[in-house]
Backbone bond lengths (Angstrom), bond angles and torsions (degrees), N, CA, C in turn:
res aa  C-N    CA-C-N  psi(-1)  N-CA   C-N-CA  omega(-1)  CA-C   N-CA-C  phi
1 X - - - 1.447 - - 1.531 110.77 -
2 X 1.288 119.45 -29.58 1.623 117.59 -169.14 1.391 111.07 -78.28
3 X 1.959 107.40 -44.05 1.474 92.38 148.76 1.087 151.74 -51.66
4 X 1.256 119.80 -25.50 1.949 124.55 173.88 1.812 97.43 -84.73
5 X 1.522 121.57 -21.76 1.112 103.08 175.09 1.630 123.22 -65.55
6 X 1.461 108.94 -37.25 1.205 126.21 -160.09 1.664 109.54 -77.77
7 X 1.455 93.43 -19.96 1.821 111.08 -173.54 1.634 90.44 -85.32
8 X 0.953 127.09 -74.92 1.333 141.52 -125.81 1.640 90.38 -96.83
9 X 0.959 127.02 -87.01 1.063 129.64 -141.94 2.000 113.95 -70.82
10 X 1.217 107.54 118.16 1.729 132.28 176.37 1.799 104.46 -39.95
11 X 1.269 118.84 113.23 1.204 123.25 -179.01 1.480 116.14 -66.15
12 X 1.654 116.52 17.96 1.511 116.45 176.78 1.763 88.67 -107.20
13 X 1.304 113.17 -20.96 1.676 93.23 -161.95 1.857 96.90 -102.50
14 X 1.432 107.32 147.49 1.102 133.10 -169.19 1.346 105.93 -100.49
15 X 1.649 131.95 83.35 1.541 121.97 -169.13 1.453 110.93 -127.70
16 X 1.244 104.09 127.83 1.434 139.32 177.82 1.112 116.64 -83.72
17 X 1.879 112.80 112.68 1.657 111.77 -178.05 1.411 102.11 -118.15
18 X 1.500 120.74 123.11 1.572 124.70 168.14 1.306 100.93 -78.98
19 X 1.704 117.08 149.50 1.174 97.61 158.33 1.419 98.22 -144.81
20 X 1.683 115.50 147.27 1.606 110.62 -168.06 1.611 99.17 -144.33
21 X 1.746 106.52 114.54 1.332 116.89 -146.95 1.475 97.84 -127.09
22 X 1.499 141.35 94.84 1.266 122.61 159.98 1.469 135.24 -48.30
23 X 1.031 97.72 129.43 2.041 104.16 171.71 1.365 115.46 -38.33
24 X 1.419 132.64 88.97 1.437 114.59 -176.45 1.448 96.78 -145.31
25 X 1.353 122.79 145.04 1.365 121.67 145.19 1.422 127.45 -75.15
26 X 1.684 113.54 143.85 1.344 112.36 -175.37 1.557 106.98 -149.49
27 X 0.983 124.79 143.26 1.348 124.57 -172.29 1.800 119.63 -50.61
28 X 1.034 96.69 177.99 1.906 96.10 -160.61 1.603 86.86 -76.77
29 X 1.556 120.35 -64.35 1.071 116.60 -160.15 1.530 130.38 -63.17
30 X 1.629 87.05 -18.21 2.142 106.81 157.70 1.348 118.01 -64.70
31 X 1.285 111.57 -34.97 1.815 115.40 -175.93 1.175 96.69 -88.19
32 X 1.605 149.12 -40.56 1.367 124.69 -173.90 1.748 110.39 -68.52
33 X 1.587 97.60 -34.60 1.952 84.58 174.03 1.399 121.35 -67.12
34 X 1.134 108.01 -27.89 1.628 108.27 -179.29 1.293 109.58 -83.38
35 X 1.177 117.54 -7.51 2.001 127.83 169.30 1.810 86.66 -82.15
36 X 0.814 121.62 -71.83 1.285 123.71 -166.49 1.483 125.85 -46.81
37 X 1.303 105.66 -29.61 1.911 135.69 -172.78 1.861 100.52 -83.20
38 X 1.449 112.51 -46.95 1.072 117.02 -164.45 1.502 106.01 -102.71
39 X 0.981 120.97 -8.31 1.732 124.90 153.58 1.586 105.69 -64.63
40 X 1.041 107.29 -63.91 1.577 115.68 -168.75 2.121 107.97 -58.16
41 X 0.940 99.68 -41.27 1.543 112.12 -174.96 1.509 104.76 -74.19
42 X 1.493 106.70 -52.30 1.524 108.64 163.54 1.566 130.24 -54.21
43 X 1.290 110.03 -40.67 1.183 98.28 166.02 1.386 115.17 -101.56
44 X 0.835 154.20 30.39 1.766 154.97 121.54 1.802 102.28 -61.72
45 X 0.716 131.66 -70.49 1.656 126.90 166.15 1.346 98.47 -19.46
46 X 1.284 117.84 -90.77 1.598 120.84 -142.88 1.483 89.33 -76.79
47 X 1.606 149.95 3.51 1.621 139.88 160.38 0.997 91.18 -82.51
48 X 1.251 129.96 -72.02 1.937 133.76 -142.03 1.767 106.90 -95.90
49 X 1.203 141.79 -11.15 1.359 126.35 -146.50 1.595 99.17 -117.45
50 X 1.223 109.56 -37.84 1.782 115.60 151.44 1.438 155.40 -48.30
51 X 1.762 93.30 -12.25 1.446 85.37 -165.60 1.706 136.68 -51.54
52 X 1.437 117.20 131.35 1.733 95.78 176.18 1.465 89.96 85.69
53 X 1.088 161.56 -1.60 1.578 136.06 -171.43 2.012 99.26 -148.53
54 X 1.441 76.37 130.34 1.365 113.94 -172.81 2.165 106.13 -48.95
55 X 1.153 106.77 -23.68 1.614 107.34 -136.35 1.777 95.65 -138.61
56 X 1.338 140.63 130.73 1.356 122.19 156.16 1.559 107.34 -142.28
57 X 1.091 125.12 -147.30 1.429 138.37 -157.54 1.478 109.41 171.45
58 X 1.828 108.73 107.02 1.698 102.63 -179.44 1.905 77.74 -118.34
59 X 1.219 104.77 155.89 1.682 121.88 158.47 1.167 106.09 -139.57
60 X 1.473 112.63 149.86 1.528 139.78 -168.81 1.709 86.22 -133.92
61 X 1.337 89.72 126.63 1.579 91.49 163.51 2.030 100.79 -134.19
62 X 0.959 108.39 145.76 1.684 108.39 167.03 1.590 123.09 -140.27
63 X 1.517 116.63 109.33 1.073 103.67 -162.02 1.605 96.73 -135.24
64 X 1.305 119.22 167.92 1.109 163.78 -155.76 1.473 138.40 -97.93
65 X 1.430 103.87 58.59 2.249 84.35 -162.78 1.393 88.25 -131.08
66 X 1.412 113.52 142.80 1.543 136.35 171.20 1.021 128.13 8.66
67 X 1.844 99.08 63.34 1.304 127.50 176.18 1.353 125.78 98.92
68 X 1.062 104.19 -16.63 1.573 108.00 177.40 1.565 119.30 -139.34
69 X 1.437 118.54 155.68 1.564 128.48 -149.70 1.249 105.40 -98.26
70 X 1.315 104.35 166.53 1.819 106.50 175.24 1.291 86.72 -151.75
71 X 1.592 133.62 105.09 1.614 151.50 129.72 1.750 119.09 -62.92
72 X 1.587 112.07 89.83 1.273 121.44 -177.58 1.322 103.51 -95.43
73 X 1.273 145.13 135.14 1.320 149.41 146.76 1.893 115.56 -120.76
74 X 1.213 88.18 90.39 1.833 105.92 -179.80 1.930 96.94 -90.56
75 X 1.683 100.28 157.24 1.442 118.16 144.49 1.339 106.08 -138.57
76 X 1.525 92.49 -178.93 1.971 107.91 164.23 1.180 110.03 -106.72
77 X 1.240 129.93 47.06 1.452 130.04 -174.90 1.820 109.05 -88.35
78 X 1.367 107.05 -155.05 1.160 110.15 -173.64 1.624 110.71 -71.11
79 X 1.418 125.84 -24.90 1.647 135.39 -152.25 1.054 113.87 111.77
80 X 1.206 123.36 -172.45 1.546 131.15 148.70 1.175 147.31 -107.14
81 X 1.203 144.35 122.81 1.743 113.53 -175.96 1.096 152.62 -80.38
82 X 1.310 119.34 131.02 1.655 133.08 -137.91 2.149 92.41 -44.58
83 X 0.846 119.27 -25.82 1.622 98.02 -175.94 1.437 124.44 -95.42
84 X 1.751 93.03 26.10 1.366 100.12 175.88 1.859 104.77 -133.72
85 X 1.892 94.02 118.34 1.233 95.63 175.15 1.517 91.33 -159.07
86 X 1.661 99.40 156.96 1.464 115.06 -168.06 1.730 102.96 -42.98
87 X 1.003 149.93 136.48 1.028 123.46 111.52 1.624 93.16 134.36
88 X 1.618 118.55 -19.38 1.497 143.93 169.97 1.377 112.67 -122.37
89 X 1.499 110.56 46.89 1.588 92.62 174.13 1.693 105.40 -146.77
90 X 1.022 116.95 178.86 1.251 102.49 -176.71 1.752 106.13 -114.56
91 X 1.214 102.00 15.65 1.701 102.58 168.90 1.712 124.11 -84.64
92 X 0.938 96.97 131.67 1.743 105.77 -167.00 1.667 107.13 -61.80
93 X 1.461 120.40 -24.50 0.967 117.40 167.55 1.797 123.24 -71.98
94 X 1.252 100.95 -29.99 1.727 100.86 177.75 1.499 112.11 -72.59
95 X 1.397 96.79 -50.90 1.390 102.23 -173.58 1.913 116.96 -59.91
96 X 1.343 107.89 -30.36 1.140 105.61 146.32 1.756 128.73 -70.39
97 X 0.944 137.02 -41.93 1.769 119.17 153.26 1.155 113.46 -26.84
98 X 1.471 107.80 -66.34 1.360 124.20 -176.06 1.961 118.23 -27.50
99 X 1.438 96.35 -61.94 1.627 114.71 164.71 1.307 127.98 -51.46
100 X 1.198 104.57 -45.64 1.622 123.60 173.59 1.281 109.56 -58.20
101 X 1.557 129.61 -56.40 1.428 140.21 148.84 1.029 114.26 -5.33
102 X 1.687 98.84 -102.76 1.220 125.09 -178.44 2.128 111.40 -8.07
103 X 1.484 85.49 -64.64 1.573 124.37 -160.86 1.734 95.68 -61.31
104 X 1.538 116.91 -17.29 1.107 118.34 -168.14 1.845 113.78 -103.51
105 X 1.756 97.47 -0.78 1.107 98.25 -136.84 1.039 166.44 34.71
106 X 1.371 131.74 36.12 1.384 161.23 -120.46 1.591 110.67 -148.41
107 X 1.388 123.13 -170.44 1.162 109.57 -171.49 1.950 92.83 -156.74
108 X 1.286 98.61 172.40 2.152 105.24 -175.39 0.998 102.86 -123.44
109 X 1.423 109.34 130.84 1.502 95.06 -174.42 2.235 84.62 -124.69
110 X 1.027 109.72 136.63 1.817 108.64 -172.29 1.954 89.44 -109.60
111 X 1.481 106.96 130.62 1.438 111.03 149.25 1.495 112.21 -123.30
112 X 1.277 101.04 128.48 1.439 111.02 171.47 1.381 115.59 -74.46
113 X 1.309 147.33 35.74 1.463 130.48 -162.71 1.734 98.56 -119.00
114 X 1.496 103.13 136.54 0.915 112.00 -171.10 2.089 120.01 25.86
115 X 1.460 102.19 74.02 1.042 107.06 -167.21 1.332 120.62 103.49
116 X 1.659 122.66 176.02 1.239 105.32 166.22 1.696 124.76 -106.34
117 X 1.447 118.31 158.22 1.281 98.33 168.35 1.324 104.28 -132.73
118 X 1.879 108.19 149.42 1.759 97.84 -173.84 2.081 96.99 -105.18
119 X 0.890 109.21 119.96 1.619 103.07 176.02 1.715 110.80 -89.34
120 X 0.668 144.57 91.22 1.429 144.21 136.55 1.453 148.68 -14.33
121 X 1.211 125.46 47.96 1.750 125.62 -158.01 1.212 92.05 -80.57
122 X 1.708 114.53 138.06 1.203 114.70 128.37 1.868 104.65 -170.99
């Protein structure tokens, strides 16, 4: 994280990352996609979800219930724009989620409310 902080993020904006991670084991090849998912999501947040504003808020939460995962990465940024979604877009970064997904068997679920949030099932 300190690296994408140090890359990414504009020395005027002041951004705050929660992060709330259950104790779980998960296979190697589950933790490199979700390294891979939450790099990419993380840094699209702290480029695109700021513009113009001093102040933000990204949370990562990853949790754990009867057998299957939930990888949330929300902000309070601006939203997103409607022609960008995993799997229909022509950004190299979605379409990679998209793969990672897939690959995870899992599914995206996007809420736009107050900000964006990326939900992650699988």
């Amino acid at each position: 994280m300190r690296d994408i902080q140090t890359t990414w993020i504009p020395a005027d904006l002041a951004l705050k990352v929660n992060v709330f991670l259950d104790r779980c084991a998960i296979p190697l090849d589950t933790a490199i996609m979700c390294g891979l998912i939450l790099n990419e999501l993380l840094t699209n947040a702290i480029r695109h979800a700021f513009p113009g504003r001093h102040e933000g808020v990204i949370t990562v939460i990853f949790r754990q219930h009867k057998g299957s995962y939930l990888l949330s990465v929300s902000d309070n940024g601006v939203g997103l724009p409607d022609n960008i979604k995993p799997g229909q877009s022509d950004s190299f970064g979605m379409q990679l989620i998209d793969i990672f997904i897939r690959q995870l068997g899992g599914r995206v679920e996007i809420i736009g409310e107050q900000g964006t949030n990326f939900q992650l099932h699988f």
